[in-house]
VOVEX-146702 format. One record per residue (C-alpha): residue in one letter; x, y, z. Coordinates in steps of 0.05 Angstrom, whole numbers, plus 32768, in hexadecimal, padded with zeros to 4 digits. Layout:
aXYZ/...
END
This chain:
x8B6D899F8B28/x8B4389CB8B63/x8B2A8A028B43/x8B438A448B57/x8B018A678B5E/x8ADE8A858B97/x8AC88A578BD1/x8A7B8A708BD9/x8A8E8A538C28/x8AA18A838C62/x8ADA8A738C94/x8AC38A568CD4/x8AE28A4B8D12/x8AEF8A068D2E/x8ACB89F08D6B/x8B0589F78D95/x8B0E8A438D7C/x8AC78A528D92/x8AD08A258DD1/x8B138A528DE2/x8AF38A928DBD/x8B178AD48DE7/x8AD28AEF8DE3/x8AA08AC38E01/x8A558ADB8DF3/x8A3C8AF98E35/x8A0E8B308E3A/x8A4C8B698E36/x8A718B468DF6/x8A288B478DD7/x8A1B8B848DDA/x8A648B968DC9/x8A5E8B6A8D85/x8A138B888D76/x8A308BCB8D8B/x8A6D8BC58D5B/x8A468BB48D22/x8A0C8BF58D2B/x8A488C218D1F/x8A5A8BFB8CE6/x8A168C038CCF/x8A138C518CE3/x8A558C618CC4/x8A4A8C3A8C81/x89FD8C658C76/x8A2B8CA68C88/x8A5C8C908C57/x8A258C7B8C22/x8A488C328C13/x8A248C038C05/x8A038BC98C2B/x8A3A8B9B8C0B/x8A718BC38C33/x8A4D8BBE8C79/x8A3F8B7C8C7F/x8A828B6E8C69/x8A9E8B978C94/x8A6A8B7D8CD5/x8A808B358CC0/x8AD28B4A8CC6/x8ABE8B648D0A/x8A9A8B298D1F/x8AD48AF88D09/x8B0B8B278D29/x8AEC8B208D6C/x8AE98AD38D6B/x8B3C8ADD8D5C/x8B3C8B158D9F/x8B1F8B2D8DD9/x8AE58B5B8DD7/x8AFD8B778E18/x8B498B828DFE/x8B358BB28DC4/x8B0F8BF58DAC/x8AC48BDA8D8D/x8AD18C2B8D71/x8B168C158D51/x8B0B8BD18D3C/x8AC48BE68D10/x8AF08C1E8CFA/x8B218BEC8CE2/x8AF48BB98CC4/x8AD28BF08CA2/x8B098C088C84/x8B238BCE8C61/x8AE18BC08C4F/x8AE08BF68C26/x8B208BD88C00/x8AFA8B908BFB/x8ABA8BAC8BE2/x8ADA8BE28BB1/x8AB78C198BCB/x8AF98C3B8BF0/x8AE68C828C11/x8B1B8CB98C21/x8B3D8CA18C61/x8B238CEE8C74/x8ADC8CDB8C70/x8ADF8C9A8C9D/x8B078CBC8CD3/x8AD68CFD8CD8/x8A978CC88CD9/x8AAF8C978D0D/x8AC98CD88D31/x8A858CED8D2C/x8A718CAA8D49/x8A928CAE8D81/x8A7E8CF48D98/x8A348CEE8D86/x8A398CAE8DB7/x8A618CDA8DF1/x8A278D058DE8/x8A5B8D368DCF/x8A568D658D94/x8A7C8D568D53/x8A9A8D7D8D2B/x8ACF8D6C8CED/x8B198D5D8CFF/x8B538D828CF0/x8B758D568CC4/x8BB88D708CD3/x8BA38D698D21/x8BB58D3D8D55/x8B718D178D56/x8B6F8D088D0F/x8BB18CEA8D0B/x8B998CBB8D48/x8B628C9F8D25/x8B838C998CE8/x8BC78C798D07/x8B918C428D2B/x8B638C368CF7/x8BA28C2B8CCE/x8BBD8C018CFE/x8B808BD78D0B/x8B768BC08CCA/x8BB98B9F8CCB/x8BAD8B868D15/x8B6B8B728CFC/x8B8A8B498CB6/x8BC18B288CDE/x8B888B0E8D0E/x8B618AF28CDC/x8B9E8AD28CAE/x8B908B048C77/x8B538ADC8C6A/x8B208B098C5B/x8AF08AEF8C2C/x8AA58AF28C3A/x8A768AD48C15/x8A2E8AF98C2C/x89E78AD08C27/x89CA8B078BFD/x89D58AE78BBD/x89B98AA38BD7/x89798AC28BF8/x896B8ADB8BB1/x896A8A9B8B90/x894E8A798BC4/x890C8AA58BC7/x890E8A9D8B75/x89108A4A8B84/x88DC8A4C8BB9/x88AA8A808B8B/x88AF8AAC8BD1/x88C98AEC8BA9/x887E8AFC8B95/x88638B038BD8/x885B8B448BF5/x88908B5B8C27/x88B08B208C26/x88F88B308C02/x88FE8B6B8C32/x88E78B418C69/x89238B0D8C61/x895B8B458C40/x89518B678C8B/x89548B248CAF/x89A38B208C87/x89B48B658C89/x89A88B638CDF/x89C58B1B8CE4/x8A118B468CD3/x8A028B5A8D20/x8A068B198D38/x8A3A8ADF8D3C/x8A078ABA8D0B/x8A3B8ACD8CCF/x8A758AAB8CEA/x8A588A738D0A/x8A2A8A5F8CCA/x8A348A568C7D/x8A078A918C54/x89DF8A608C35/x89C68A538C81/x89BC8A968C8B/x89948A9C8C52/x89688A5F8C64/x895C8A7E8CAB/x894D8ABB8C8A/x89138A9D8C64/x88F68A738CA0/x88F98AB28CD3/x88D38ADD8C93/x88A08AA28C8C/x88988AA68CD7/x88898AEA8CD8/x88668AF28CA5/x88318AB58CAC/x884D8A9A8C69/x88478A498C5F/x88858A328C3C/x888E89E98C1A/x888189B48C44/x888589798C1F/x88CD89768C23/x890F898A8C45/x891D89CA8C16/x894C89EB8C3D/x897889A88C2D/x897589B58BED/x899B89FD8BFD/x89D389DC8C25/x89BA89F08C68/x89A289C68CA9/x896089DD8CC6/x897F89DD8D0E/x89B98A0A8CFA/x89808A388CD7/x895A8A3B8D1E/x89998A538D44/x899E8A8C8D15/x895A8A9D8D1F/x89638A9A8D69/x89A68ACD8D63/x89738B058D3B/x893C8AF98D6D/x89778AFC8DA6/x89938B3C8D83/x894A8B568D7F/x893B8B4C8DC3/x89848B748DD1/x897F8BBC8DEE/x89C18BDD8DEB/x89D88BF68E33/x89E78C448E33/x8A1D8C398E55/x8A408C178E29/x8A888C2B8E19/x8A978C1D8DCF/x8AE78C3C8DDA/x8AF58C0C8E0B/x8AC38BCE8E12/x8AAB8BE68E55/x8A718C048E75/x8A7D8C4A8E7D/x8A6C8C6A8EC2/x8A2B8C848ED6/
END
């Protein structure tokens, strides 16, 4: 009998999704995705969740876009969204109040524009609400109600413990940033956690001029193919290399006007 259990795996899409992807990775749909995800990451500090509830909510956002078009949807309503059921996943829920007034906030502090807390019987409110509402069902019907995310947190921790790299100096936080920025790229959908985890510990190694085993293949050991944990690496140094355009639109996946 298969046990019932949790599957420590993450769905991936097939090679003909990412082939036929509505949101092929060019320069505007990167900084869309990376764009999408810094709000998460804004709105979930302003909320005080914790990290647990961003990067699920970053990895939601990633998958939803490999389902539809980057260019056919709000970056503003679909975080929103993801956020929001997030918040159910996670078991941290916040009043619906709270998220609308801080991705409100979002918005105008991006226009430039001065915030200042919605009317909740008001016209505005209800907006947000009504799509944020609406997008997490647009945004569970795209994904098949599959939302289960298994995060390379818990693998990084035994990992360091199995390669005696906990002790050195730096190094934890080194490698816990490397997973907490890789929700901002398409490095969670396209790759298992323990993966991410193993390019975690290479890129910290890197960085940090530490020499790790070398008498054998130990990233084998974790499940994980050493090419597969250099195209992660490649996606943080990508995303690190990334400056957001100021023009960019996050209500409408454009460039605004100069």
């Amino acid at each position: 009998m298969e046990s019932a259990g949790l599957s420590l795996l993450n769905t991936q899409p097939t090679l003909a999704q990412l082939d036929s992807s509505p949101s092929r990775i060019d320069d505007l749909e990167r900084c869309l995705r990376i764009a999408g995800t810094q709000l998460i990451n804004s709105a979930s500090i302003l909320l005080q969740l914790p990290q647990v509830a961003s990067s699920t909510a970053q990895v939601l956002f990633q998958r939803f876009f490999f389902c539809a078009s980057l260019k056919d949807h709000s970056v503003l309503k679909v975080a929103s969204a993801c956020l929001f059921l997030s918040t159910k996943l996670e078991e941290c829920p916040r009043m619906n109040r709270d998220l609308i007034n801080v991705f409100h906030y979002i918005a105008e502090s991006h226009q430039k524009r001065i915030s200042k807390p919605l009317d909740i019987y008001g016209t505005r409110y209800n907006k947000i609400k009504n799509d944020m509402i609406d997008g997490e069902m647009r945004l569970l019907v795209a994904l098949g109600f599959n939302v289960q995310v298994q995060h390379p947190h818990g693998f990084l921790v035994n990992y360091l413990q199995s390669l005696d790299l906990a002790r050195i100096d730096g190094f934890v936080q080194k490698a816990w940033n490397y997973l907490n920025d890789s929700g901002q790229t398409i490095a969670v959908v396209l790759f298992q956690p323990s993966t991410i985890a193993v390019a975690a510990i290479l890129y910290a190694a890197e960085n940090l001029n530490v020499t790790l085993p070398q008498s054998t293949a130990w990233w084998q050991i974790f499940d994980a193919s050493l090419s597969d944990a250099k195209v992660v690496i490649g996606l943080l140094q990508k995303l690190y290399e990334t400056t957001l355009p100021k023009s960019l639109n996050i209500e409408d996946a454009t460039l605004l006007p100069k």
